[in-house]
N, CA, C and O atoms as a GROMACS GRO file, in nm:
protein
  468
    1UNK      N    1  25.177  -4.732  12.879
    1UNK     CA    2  25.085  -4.821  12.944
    1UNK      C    3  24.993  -4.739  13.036
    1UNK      O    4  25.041  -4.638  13.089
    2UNK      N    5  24.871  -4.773  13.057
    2UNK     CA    6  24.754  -4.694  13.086
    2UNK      C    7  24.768  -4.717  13.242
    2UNK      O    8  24.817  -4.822  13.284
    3UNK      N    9  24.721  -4.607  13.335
    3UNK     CA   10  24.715  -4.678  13.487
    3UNK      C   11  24.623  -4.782  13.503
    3UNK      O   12  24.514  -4.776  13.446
    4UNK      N   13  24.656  -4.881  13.576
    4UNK     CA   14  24.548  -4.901  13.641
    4UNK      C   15  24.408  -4.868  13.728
    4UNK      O   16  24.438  -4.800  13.825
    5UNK      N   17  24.299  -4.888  13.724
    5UNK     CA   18  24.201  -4.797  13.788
    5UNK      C   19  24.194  -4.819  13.939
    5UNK      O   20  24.205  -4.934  13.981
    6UNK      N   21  24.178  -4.724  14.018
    6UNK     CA   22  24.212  -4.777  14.174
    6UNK      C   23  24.036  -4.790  14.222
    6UNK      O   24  23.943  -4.787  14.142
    7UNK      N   25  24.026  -4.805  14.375
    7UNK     CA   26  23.938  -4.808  14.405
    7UNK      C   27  23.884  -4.653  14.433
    7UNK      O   28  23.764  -4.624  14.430
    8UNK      N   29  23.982  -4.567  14.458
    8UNK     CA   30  23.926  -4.425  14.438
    8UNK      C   31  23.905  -4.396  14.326
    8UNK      O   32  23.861  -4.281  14.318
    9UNK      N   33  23.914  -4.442  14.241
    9UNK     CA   34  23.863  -4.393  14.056
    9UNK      C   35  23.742  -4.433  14.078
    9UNK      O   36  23.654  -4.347  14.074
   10UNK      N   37  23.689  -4.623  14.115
   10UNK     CA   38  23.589  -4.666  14.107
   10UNK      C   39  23.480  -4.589  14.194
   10UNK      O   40  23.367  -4.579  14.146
   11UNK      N   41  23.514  -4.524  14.342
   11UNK     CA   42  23.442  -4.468  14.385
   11UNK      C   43  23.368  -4.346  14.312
   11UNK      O   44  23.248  -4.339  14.287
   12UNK      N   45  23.474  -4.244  14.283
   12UNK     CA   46  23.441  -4.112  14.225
   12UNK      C   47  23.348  -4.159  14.072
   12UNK      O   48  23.241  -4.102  14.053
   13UNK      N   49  23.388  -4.247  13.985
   13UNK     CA   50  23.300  -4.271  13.882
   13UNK      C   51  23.131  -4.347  13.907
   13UNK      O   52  23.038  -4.345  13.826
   14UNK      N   53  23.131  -4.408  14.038
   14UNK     CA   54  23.022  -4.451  14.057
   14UNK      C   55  22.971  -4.333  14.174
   14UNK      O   56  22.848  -4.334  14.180
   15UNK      N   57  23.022  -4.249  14.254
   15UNK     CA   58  22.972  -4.116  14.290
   15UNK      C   59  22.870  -4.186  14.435
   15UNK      O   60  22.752  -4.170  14.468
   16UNK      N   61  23.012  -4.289  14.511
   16UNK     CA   62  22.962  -4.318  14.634
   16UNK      C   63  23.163  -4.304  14.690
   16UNK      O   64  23.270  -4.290  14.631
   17UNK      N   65  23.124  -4.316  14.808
   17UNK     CA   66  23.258  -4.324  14.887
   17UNK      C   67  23.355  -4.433  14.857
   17UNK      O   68  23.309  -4.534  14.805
   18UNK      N   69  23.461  -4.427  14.879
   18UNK     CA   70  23.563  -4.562  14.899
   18UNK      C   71  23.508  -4.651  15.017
   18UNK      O   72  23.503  -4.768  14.979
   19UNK      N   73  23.477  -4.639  15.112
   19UNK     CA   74  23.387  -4.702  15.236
   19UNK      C   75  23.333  -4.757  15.154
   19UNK      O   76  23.391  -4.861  15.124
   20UNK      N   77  23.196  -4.728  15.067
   20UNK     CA   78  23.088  -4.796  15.012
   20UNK      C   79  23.135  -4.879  14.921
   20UNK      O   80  23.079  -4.988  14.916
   21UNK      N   81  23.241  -4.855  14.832
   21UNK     CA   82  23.315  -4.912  14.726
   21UNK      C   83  23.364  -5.071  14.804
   21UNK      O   84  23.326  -5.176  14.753
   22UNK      N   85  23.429  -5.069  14.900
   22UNK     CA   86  23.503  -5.139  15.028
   22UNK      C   87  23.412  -5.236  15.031
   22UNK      O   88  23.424  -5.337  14.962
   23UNK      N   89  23.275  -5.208  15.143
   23UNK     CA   90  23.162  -5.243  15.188
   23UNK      C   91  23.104  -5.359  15.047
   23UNK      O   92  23.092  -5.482  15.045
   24UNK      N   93  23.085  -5.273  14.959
   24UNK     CA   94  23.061  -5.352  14.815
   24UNK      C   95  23.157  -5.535  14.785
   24UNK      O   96  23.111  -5.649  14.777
   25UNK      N   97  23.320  -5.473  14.776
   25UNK     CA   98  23.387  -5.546  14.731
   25UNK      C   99  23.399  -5.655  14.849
   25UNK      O  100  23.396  -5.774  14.820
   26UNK      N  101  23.413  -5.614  14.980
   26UNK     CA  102  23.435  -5.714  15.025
   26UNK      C  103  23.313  -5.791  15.104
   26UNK      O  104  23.343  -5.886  15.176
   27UNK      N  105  23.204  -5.758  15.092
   27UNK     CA  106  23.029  -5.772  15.150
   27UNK      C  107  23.059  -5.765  15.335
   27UNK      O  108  23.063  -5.866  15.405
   28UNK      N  109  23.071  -5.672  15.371
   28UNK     CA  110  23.102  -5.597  15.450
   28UNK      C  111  22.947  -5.587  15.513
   28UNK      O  112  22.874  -5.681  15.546
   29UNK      N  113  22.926  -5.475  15.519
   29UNK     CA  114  22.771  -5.442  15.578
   29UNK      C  115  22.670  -5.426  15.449
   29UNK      O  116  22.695  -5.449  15.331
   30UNK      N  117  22.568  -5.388  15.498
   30UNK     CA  118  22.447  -5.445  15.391
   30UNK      C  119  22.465  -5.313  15.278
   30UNK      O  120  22.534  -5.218  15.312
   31UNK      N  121  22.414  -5.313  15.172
   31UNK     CA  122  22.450  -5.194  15.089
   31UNK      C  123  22.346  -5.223  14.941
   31UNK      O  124  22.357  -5.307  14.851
   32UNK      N  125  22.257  -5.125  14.963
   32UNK     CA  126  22.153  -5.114  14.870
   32UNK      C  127  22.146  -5.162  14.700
   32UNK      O  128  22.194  -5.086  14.615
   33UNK      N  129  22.087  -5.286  14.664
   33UNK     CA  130  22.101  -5.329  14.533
   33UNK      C  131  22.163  -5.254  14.418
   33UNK      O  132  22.258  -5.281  14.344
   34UNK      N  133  22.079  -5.149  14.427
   34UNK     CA  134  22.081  -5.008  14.321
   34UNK      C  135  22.234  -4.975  14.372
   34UNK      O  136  22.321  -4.997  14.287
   35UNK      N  137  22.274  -4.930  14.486
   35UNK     CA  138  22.425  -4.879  14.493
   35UNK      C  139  22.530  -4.993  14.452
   35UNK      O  140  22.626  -4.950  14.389
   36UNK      N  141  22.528  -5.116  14.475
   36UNK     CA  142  22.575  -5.226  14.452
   36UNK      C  143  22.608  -5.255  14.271
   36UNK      O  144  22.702  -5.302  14.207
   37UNK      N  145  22.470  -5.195  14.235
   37UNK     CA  146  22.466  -5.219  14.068
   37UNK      C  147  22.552  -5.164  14.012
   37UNK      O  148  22.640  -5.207  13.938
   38UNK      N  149  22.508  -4.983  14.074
   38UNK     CA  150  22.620  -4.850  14.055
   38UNK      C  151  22.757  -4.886  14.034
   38UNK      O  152  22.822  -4.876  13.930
   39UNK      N  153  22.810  -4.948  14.200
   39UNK     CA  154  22.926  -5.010  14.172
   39UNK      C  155  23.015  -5.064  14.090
   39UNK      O  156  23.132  -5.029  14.081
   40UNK      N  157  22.939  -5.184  14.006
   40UNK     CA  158  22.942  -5.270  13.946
   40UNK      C  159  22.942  -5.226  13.825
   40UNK      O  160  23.051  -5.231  13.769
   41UNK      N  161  22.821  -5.169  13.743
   41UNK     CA  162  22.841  -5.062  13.624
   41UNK      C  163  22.994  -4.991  13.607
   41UNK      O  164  23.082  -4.996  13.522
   42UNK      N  165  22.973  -4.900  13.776
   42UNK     CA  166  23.104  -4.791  13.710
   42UNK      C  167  23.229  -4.909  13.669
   42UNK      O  168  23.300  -4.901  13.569
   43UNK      N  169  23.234  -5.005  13.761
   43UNK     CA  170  23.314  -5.098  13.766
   43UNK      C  171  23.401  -5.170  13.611
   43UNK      O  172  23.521  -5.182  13.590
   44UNK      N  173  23.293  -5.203  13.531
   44UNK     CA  174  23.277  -5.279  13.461
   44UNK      C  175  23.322  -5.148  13.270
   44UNK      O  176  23.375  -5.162  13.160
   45UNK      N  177  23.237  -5.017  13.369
   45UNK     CA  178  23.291  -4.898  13.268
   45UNK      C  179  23.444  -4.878  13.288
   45UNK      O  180  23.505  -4.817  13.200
   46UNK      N  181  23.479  -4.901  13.343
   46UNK     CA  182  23.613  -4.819  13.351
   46UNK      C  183  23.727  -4.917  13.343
   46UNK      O  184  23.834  -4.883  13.294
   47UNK      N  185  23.704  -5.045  13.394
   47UNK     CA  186  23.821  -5.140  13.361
   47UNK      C  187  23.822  -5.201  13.511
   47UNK      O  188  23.930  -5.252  13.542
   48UNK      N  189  23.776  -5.203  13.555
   48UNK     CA  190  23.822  -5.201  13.734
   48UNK      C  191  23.865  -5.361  13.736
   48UNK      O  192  23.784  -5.445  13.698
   49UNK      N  193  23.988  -5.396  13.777
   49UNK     CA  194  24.010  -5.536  13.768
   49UNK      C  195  23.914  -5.641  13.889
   49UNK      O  196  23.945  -5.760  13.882
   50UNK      N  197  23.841  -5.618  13.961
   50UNK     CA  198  23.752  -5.661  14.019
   50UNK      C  199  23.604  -5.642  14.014
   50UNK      O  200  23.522  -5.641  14.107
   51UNK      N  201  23.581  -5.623  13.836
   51UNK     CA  202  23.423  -5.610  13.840
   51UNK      C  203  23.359  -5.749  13.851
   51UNK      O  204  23.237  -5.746  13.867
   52UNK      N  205  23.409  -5.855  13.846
   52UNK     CA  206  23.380  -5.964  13.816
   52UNK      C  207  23.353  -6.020  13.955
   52UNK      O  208  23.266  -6.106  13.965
   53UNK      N  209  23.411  -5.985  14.050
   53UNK     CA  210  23.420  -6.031  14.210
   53UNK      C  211  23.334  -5.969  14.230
   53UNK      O  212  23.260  -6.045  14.293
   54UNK      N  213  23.258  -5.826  14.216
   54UNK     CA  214  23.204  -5.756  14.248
   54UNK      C  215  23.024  -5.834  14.203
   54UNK      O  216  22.926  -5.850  14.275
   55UNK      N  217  23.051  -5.868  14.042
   55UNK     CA  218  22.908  -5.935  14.028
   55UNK      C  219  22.892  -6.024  14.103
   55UNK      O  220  22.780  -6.027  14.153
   56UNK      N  221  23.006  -6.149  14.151
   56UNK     CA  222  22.944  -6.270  14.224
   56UNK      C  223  22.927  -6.234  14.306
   56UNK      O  224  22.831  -6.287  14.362
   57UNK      N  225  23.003  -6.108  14.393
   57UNK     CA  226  22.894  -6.087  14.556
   57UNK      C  227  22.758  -6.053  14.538
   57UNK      O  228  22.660  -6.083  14.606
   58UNK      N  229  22.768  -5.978  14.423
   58UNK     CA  230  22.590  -5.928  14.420
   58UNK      C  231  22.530  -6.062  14.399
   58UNK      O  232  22.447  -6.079  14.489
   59UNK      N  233  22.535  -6.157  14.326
   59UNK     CA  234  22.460  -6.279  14.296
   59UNK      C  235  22.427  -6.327  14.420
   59UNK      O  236  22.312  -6.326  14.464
   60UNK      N  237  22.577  -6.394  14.512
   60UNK     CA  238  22.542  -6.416  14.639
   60UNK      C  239  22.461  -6.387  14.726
   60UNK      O  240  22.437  -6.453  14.827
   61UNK      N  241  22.404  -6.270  14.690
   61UNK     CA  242  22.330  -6.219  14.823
   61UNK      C  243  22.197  -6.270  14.739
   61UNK      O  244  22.121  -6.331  14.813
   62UNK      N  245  22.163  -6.263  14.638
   62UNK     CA  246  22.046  -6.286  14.639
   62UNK      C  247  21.981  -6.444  14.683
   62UNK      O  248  22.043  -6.544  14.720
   63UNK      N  249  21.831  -6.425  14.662
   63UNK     CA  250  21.780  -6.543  14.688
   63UNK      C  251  21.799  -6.649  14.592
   63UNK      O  252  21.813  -6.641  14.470
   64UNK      N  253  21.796  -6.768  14.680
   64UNK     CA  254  21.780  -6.861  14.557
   64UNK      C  255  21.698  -7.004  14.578
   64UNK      O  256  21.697  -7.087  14.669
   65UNK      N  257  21.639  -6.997  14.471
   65UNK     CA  258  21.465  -7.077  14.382
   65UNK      C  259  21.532  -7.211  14.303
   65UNK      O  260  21.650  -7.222  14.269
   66UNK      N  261  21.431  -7.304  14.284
   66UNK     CA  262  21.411  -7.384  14.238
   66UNK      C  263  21.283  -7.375  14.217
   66UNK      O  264  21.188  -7.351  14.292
   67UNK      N  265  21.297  -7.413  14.034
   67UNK     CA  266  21.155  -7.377  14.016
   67UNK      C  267  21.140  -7.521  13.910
   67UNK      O  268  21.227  -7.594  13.863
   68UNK      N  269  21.002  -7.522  13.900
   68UNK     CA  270  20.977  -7.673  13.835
   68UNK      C  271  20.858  -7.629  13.728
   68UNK      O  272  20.765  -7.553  13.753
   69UNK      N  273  20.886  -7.702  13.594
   69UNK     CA  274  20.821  -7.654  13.534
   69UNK      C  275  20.764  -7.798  13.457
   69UNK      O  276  20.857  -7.877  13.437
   70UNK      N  277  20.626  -7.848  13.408
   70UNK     CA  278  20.612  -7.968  13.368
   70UNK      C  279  20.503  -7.911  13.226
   70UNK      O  280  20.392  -7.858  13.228
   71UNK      N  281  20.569  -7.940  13.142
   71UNK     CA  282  20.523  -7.911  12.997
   71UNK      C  283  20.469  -8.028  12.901
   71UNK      O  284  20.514  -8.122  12.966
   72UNK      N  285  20.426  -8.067  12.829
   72UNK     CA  286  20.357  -8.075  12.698
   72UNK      C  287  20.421  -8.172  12.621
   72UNK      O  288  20.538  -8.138  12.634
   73UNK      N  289  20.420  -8.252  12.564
   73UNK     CA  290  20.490  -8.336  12.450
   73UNK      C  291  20.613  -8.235  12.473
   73UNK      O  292  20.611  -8.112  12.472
   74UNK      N  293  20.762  -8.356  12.503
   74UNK     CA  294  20.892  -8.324  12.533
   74UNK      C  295  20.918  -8.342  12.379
   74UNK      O  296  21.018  -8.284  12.337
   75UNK      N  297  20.851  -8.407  12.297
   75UNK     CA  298  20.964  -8.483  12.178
   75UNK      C  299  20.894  -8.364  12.066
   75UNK      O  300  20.937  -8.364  11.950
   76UNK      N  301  20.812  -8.287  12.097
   76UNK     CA  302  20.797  -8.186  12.010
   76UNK      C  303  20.914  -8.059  11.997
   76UNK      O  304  20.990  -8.058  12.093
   77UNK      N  305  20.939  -7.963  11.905
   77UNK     CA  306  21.034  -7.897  11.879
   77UNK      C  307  21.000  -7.774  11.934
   77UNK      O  308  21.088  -7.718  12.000
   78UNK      N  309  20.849  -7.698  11.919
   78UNK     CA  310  20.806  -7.660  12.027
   78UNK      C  311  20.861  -7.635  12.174
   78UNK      O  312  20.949  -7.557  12.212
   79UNK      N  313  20.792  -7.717  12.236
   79UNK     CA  314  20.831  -7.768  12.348
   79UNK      C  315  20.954  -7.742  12.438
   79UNK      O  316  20.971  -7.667  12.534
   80UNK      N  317  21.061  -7.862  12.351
   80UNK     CA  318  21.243  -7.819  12.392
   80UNK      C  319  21.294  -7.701  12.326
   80UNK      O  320  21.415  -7.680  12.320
   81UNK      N  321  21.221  -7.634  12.282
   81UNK     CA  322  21.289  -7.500  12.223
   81UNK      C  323  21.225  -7.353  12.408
   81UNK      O  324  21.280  -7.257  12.462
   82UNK      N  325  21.109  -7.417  12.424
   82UNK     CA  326  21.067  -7.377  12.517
   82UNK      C  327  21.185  -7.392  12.638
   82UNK      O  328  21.266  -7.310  12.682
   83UNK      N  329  21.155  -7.544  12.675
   83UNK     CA  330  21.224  -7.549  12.808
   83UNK      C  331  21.360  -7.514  12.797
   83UNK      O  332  21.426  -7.497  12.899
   84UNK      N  333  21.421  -7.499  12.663
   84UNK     CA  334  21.602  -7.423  12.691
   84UNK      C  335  21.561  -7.267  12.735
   84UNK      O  336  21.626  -7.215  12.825
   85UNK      N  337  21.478  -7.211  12.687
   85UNK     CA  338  21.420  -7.030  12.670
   85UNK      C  339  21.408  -7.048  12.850
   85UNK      O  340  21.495  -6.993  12.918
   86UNK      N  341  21.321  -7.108  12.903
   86UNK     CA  342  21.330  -7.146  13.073
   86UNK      C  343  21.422  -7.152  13.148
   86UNK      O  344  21.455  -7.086  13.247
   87UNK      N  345  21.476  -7.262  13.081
   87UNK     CA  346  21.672  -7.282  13.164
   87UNK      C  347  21.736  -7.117  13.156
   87UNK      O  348  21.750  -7.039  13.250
   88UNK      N  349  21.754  -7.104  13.067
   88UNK     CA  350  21.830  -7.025  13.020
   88UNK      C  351  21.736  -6.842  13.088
   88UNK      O  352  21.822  -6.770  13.139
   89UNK      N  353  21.639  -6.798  13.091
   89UNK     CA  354  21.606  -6.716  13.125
   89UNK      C  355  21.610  -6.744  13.346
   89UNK      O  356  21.653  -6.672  13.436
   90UNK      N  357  21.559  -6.844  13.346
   90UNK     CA  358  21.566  -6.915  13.518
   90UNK      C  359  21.755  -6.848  13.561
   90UNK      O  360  21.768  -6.784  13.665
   91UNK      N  361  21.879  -6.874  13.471
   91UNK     CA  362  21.970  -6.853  13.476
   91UNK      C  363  22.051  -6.712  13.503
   91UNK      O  364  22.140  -6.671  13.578
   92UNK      N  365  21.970  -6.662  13.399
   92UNK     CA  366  21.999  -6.551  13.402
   92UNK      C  367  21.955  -6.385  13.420
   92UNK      O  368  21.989  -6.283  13.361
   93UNK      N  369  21.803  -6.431  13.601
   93UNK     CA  370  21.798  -6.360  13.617
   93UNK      C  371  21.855  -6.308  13.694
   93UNK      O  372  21.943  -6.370  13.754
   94UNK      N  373  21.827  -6.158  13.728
   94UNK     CA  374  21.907  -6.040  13.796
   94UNK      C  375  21.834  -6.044  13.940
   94UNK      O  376  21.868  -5.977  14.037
   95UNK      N  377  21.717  -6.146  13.934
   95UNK     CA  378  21.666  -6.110  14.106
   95UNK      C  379  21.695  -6.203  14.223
   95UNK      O  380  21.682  -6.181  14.344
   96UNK      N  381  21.752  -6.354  14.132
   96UNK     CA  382  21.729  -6.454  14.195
   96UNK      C  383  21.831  -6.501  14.188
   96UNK      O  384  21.898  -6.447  14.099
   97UNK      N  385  21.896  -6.604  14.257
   97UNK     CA  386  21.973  -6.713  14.172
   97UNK      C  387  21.862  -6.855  14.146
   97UNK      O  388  21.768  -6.902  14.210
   98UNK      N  389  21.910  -6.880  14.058
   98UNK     CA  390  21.745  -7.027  14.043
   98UNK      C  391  21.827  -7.132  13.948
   98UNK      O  392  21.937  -7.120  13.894
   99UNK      N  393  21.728  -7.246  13.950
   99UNK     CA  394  21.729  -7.345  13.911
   99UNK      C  395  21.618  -7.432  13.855
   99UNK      O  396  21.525  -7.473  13.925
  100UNK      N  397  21.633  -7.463  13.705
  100UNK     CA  398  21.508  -7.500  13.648
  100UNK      C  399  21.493  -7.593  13.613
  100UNK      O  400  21.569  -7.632  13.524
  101UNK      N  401  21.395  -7.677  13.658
  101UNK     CA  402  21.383  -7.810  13.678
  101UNK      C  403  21.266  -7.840  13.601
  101UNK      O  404  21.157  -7.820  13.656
  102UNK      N  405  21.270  -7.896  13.456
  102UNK     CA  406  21.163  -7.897  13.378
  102UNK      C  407  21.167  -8.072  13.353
  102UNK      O  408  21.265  -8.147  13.349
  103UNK      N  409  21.058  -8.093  13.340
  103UNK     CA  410  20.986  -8.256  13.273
  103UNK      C  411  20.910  -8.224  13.188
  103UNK      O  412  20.863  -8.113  13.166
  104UNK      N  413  20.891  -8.334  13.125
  104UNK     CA  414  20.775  -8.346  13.017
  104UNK      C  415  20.695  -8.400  13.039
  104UNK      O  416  20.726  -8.503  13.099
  105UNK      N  417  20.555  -8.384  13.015
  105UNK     CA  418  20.430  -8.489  13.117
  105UNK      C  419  20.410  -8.614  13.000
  105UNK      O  420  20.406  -8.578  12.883
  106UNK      N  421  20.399  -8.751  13.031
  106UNK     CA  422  20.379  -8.889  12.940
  106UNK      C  423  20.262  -8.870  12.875
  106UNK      O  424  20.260  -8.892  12.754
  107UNK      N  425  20.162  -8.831  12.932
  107UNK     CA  426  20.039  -8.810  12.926
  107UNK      C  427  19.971  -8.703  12.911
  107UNK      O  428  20.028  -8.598  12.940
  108UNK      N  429  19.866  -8.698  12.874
  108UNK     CA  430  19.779  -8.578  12.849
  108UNK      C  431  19.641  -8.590  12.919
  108UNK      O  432  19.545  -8.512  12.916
  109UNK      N  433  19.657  -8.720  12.988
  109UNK     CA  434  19.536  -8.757  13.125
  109UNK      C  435  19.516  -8.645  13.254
  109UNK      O  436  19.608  -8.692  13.321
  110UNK      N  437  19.479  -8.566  13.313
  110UNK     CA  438  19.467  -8.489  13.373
  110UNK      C  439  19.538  -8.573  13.515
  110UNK      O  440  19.633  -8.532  13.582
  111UNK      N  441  19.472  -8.678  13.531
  111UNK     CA  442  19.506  -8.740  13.632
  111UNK      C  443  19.663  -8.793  13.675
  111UNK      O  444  19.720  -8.795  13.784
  112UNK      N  445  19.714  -8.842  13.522
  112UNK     CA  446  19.829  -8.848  13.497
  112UNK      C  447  19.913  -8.759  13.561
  112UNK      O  448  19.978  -8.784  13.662
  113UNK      N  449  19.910  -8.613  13.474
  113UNK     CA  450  19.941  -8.530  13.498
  113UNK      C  451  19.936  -8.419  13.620
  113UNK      O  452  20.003  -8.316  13.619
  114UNK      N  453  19.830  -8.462  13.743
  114UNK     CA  454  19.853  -8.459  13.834
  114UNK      C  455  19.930  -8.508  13.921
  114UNK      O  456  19.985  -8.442  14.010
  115UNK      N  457  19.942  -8.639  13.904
  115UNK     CA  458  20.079  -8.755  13.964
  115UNK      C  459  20.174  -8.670  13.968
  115UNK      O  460  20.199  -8.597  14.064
  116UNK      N  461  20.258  -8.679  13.815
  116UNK     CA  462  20.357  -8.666  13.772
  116UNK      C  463  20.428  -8.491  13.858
  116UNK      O  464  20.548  -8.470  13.875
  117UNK      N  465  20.318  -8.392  13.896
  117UNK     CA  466  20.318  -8.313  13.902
  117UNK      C  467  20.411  -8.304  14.081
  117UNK      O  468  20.435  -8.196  14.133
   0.00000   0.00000   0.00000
């Protein structure tokens, strides 16, 4: 049976201190995206049984959006093939945490579609 990887493995493979490793895992003091990523990479390379704790702190810290998006004939295929590509990209970016809040406009009245907006 293989060792387990410690947090001094995780340090030396991501080529920051056990402090920083620490700082990382437990969101300790502030610690640079890029070193955080490092972390997380070596983390995720090597087996580290807390790479997974390690991504939701990084998520945590970031900001987080609500974004609204109002599109075009909903009942077109178009369209809802669009607003899942939205959800789904809104989800899973790396800068933000977000939330995508899409409608379909009734109308194609400008005015309408200002309302609705």
């Amino acid at each position: 049976m293989a060792k387990r990887p410690t947090i001094t493995d995780l340090a030396r493979v991501s080529g920051v201190s056990v402090a920083t490793v620490d700082r990382v895992l437990n969101s300790r003091l502030p610690v640079r995206e890029e070193t955080a990523r490092r972390v997380y990479d070596a983390a995720t390379e090597i087996g580290y049984h807390a790479a997974g704790l390690i991504k939701q702190r990084m998520r945590q810290e970031l900001p987080e959006y609500r974004l609204g998006f109002l599109l075009l004939r909903g009942n077109d295929v178009f369209y809802g093939d669009f607003a899942r590509e939205l959800e789904l990209a809104v989800a899973q970016s790396q800068r933000f945490r977000g939330v995508a809040t899409i409608d379909f406009a009734a109308s194609l009245a400008p005015d309408e579609i200002a309302a609705q907006m």
